[in-house]
N, C-alpha and C positions, 0 to 999 in steps of 0.2 A: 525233729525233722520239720515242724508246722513253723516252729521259731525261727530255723537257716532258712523256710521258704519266704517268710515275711521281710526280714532283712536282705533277701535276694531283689523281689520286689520295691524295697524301701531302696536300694541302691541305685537300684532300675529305674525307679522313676525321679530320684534327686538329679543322676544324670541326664537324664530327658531335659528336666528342668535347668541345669548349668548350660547341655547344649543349646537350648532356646533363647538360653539370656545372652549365650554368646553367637548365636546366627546374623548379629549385624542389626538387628531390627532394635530401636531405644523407642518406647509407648509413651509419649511425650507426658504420661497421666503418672508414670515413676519415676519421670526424671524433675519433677516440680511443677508443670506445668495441671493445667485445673480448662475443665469443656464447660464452665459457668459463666463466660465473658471476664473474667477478672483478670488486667493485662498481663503477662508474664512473658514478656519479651527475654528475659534473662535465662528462663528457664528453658525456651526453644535454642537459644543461642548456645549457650551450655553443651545443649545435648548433639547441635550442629560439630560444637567445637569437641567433645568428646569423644564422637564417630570419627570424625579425622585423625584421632588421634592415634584412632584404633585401627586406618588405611581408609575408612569409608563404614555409610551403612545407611537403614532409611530413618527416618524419622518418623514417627506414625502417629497419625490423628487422629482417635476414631470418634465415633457421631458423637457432637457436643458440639458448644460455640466459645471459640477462643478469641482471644485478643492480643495483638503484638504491636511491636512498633517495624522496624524495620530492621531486616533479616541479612546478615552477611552467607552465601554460601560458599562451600570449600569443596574441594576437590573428592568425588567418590562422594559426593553427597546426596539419596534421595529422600525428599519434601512426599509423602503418602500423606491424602486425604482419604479415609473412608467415606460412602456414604450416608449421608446425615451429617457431616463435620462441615461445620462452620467457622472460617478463619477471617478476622476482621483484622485491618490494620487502622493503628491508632489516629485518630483527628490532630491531635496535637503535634505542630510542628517540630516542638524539639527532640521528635523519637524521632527525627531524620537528620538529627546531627550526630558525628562535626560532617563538613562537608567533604566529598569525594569526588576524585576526579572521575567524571562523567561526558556524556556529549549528549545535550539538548538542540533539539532541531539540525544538525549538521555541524554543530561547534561543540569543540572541545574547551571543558570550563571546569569547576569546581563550583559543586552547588548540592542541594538536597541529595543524602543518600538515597537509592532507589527503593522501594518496599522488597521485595528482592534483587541483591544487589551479588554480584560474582567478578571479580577480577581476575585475572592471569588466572584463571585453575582449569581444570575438563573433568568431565564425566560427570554432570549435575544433572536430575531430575526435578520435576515437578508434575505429580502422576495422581490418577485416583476418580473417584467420584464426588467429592468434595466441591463446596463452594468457595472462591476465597474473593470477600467485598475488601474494594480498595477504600470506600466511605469519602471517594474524593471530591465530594459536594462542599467541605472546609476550606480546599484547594480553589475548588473553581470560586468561589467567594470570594476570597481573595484578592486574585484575578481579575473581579466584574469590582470588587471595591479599588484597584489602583487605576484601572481602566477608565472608570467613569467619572475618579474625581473633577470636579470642576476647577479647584486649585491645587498647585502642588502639596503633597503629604508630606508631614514628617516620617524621615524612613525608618522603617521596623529594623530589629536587630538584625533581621534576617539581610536584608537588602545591605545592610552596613558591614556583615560579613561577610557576603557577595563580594560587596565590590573593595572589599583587603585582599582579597584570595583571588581577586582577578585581574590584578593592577599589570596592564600593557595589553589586553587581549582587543585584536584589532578584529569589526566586523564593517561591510558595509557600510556605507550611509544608509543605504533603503533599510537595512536594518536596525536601525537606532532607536526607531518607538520600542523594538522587543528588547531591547538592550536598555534601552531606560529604566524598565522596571524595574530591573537587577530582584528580578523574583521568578524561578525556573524550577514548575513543580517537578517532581523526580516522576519517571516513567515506571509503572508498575513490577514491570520485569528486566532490569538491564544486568546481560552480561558483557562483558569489556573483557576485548583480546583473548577468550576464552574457546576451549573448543568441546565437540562431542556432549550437545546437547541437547535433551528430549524434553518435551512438555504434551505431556497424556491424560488426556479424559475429563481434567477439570474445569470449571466452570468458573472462568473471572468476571466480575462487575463492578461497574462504578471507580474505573480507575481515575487518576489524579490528573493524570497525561497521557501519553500514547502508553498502551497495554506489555505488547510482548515485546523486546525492542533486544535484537543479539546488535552488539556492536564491535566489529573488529574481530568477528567469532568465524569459524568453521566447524563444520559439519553439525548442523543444526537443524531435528527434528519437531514439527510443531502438528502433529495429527490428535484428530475427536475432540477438541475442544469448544467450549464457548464462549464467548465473549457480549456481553449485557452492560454497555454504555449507554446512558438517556443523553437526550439531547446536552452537550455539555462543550466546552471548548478543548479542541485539539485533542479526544480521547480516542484516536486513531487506533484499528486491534491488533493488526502485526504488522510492526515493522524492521524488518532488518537493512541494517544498512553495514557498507563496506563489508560485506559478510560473502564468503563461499563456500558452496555445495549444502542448502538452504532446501529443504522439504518441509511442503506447507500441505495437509490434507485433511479432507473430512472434518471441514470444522465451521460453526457454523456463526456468523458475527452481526451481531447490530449496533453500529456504535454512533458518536456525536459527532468524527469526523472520517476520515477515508479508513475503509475495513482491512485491505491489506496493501502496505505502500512499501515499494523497495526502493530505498535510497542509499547515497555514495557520500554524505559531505555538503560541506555549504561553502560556493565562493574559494577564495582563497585558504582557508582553513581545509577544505576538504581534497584541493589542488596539491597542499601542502603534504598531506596524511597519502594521497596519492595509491587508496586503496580501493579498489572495483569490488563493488555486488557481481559473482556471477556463480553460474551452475545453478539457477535457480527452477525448482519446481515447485507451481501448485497445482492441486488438483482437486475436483470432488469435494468443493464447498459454497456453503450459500450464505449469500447476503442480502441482509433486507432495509439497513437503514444505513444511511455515510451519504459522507460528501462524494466517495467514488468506490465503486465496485475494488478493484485493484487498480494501484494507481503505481506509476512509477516515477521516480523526483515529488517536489522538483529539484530538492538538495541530490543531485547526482555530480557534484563536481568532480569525483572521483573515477567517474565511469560505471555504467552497466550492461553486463552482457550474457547471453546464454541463459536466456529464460521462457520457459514454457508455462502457458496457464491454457490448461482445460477442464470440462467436463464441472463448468459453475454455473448456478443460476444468481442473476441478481435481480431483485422485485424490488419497488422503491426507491433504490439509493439514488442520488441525485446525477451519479455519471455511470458508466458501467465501465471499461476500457481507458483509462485517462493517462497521460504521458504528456509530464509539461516540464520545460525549463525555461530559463532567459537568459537575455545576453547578461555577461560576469562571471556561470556558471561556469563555463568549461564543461568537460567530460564529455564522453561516449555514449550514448544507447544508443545498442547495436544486437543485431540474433537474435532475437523476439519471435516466439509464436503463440500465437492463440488461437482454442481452436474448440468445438463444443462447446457454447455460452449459450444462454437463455438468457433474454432480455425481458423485464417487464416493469412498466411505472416509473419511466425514466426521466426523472425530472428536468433535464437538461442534454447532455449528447451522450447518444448509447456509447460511441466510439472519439476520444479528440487526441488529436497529438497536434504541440502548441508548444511552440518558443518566444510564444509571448506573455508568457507567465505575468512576468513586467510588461507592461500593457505600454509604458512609458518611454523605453529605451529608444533608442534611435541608430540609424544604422554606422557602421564602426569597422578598419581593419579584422581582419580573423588573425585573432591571436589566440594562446592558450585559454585564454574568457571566450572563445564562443565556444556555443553548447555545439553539439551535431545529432540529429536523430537519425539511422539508416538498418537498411535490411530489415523491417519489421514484415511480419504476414498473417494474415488471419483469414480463418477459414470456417463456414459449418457456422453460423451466427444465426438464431432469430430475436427478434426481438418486436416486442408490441408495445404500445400507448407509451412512445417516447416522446421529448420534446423535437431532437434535433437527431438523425441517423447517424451523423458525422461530422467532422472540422478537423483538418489537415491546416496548418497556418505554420509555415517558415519564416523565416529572416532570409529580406535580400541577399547577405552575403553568404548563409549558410542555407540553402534550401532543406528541404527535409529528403531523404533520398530513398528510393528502392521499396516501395511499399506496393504490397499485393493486398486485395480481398477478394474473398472466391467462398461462393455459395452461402448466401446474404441473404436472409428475406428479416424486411423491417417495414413496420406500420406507424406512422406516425406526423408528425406535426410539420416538419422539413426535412431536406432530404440531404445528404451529402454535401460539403461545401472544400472544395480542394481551393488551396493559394500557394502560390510561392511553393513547389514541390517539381521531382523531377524522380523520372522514371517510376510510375502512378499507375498499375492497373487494378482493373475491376472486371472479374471473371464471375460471371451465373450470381448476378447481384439483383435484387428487384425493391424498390423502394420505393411504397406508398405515400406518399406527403400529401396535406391537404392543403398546404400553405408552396408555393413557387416551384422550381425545378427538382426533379428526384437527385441529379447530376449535375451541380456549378462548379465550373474549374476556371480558374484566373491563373493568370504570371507564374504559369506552367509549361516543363518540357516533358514530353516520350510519356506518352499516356494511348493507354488499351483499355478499350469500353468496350468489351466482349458479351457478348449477350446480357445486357442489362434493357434497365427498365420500369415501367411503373403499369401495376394492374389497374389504377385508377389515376390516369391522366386527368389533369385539368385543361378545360375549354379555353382554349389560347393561350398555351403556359405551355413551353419548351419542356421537354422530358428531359434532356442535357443540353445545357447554356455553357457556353465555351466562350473564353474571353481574354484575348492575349494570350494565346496553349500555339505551342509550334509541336510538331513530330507526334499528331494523333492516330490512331487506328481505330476505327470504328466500327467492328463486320461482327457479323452469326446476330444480327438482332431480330428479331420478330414480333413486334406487337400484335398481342392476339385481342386487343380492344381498340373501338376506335379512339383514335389518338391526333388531335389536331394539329398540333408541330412536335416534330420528335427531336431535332437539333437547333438550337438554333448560336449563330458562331459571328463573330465582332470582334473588333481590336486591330490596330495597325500590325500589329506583329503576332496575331494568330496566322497560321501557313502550313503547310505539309499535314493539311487533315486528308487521310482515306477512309473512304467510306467501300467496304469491302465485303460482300455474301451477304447483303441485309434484306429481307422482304419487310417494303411498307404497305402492300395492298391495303392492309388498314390505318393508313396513314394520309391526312389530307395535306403537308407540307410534311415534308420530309427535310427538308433543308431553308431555315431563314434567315436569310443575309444581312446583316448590320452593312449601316451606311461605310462603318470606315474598314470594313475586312478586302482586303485583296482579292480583284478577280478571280486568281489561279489559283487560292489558298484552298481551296476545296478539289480533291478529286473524285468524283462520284463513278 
């Protein structure tokens, strides 16, 4: 009897152990692979290409430090890091060959595979507590050595098989110094035309080029993550472009360039592909180092639309709110809101939207190249120790349109700057500058300044300067400090300002005339 109980037992748990080896999970430590740093790129891909084989399964890392090159993933595939697991990808260039078709900055090209790299498949993770360094300090080197030679270089293999594999691809003029290089580091994470994708809990650093990057992808997950770029060129942390229905959450980013940027395409190449970012949400993250808190474009040639960002703080980063393209661009952004932001240490403008990306362009028929920005709103903002509160800046032929802000308070250096915009309000706004007007508006229509203001007016310095604005509304203000001029209005073709329910009893001018404004153009 003790003998049939132990063979009952013996069966019992051989079975235990076939069902676990067949639950989908491969311990990347039985499939060949080693947590010592020794590279074994062949041996993660293996067990990639194994799991597919078997419909799908995860791949599991547990605490150790690995080494690979770069990673093809397949459908039904998840990437588990435990914590303590260490995933480093290789320095050397040649683990990111041969090259694949990718899209760098807005163009579509063949060039460096990406360190994870996914085409046409769905249902891919990358999940865990785990760290995974991209080591792309090799890359940017590179980069700063084609950059600053003084004479032309003899081209690397790489550059030489760039430019076989890319013979007729049309960019730009303005783009031809990044086209000269014919060297386009791979972005850390690209999937291509791919869908139903999550990336959970781990922690990336040091990537090569822009970080998380879906392209051509739908429905894509990106919450608890983090992202650890040092000062470095173009290692932006998430970016989707031409992508919908895009959840961004809870995650937290310091990088060397914009921390989350949703773009559509570059130019003609992006006109062409003719596919829109939209359904986008993010929510509930913070950023502390970049060129822009969340930035949209300026590669939007494609169009973007139907996006929400709330409930972020940004400290540091050099913009917080930025929205830019230029004339050539094309596309749409359109249905914008943002809403719950914290601003702080804002090295340049809390808030810009700007179509003068190209500073240089000149004005031009509307044709499919002009950009349009419209319908954007924002709401619930504070922000302290900024450079600039704001800059709105259109193109004569294409003004930027339909923009709200409502319940504003910002401290800081200067204060709003409207140009070239139409249909322009500002509802329960209050901005402190210590430098000229809280409120400048130029070569503007249909603008409402509704209870706005500054709690710290400057001694002979307009609260709002107005200058060449036809169809203004001005009413519910109350300066509750004394305020030496609260408007002051100019321009031959400023006209139809009302000034409507306003108490200035603490106001010593309330209204001052520029020599060339029209008699009637004020109605108080």
């Amino acid at each position: 009897m003790k003998i049939k109980n132990i063979l009952i037992i013996l069966f019992f748990i051989t079975g235990l152990n076939t069902a676990f080896a067949n639950d989908g999970w491969l311990n990347i430590l039985n499939e060949g692979g080693n947590n010592k740093g020794i590279k074994c790129t062949q041996a993660i891909q293996n067990a990639i290409e194994k799991a597919s084989k078997n419909g799908g399964g995860t791949i599991f890392f547990p605490a150790g430090e690995y080494l690979t090159g770069a990673l093809t993933l397949k459908s039904n595939i998840t990437i588990h890091l435990d914590s303590g697991a260490l995933l480093k990808f290789s320095e050397n260039f040649d683990d990111y060959l041969p090259y694949v078709e990718m899209r760098y900055e807005g163009i579509v090209m063949k060039s460096f595979q990406p360190l994870f790299y996914a085409k046409d498949v769905e249902n891919i993770t990358i999940k865990g507590r785990g760290v995974i360094d991209g080591q792309g300090k090799a890359w940017w080197n590179e980069v700063y050595r084609i950059e600053t030679a003084k004479e032309p270089l003899p081209p690397t293999k790489y550059q030489t098989m760039w430019e076989e594999q890319n013979k007729g691809l049309y960019t730009e003029p303005y783009y031809k110094r990044t086209v000269d290089k014919k060297f386009f580091r791979p972005s850390f994470f690209q999937a291509y035309n791919c869908k139903n994708i999550l990336i959970e809990g781990v922690t990336f650093q040091n990537s090569p080029f822009w970080t998380i990057n879906p392209e051509f992808c739908d429905n894509v997950t990106v919450t608890g993550i983090s992202i650890f770029n040092p000062h470095s060129p173009n290692t932006d942390g998430i970016n989707p472009s031409s992508c919908t229905n895009v959840h961004i959450s809870n995650c937290h980013i310091s990088v060397g360039d914009d921390c989350i940027t949703i773009k559509s395409g570059r130019d003609g190449d992006g006109r062409k592909y003719g596919k829109a970012t939209e359904n986008v949400t993010i929510t509930n993250c913070t950023m502390l180092s970049g060129h822009g808190g969340v930035v949209i474009g300026s590669e939007m040639s494609g169009g973007i639309k139907k996006i929400t960002i709330s409930n972020c703080v940004f400290d540091g980063t050099d913009r917080g709110i930025r929205i830019k393209a230029a004339r050539g661009r094309g596309g749409v952004v359109e249905d914008i809101r943002v809403d719950n932001i914290v601003m702080k240490n804002i090295k340049e403008e809390a808030i810009v939207l700007s179509l003068f990306y190209d500073k240089d362009t000149k004005v031009e028929p509307v044709t499919e190249k002009t950009p349009i920005f419209r319908n954007i709103h924002m709401s619930n903002i504070t922000a302290s120790n900024v450079n600039k509160a704001g800059q709105i800046l259109g193109i004569t032929e294409m003004p930027i349109q339909n923009i709200t802000f409502s319940n504003i308070n910002m401290d800081g250096k200067e204060g709003f700057t409207v140009n070239t915009a139409t249909d322009v309000e500002f509802h329960d706004v209050k901005v402190n500058a210590t430098i000229g007007s809280s409120f400048k508006i130029s070569d503007s229509k249909n603008v409402i300044l509704d209870n706005v203001g500054s709690s710290t007016p400057i001694k002979n310095v307009p609260v709002i300067k107005l200058d060449n604005v036809s169809n203004v509304l001005i009413n519910n203000n109350f300066p509750f400090n004394a305020t030496d001029v609260f408007i002051e209005a100019n321009g031959k073709d400023t006209k139809n300002v009302f000034l409507k329910n306003n108490v200035f009893n603490n106001v010593t001018t309330s209204v001052k005339k520029g020599k060339d404004l029209d008699k009637k153009a004020i109605t108080e």
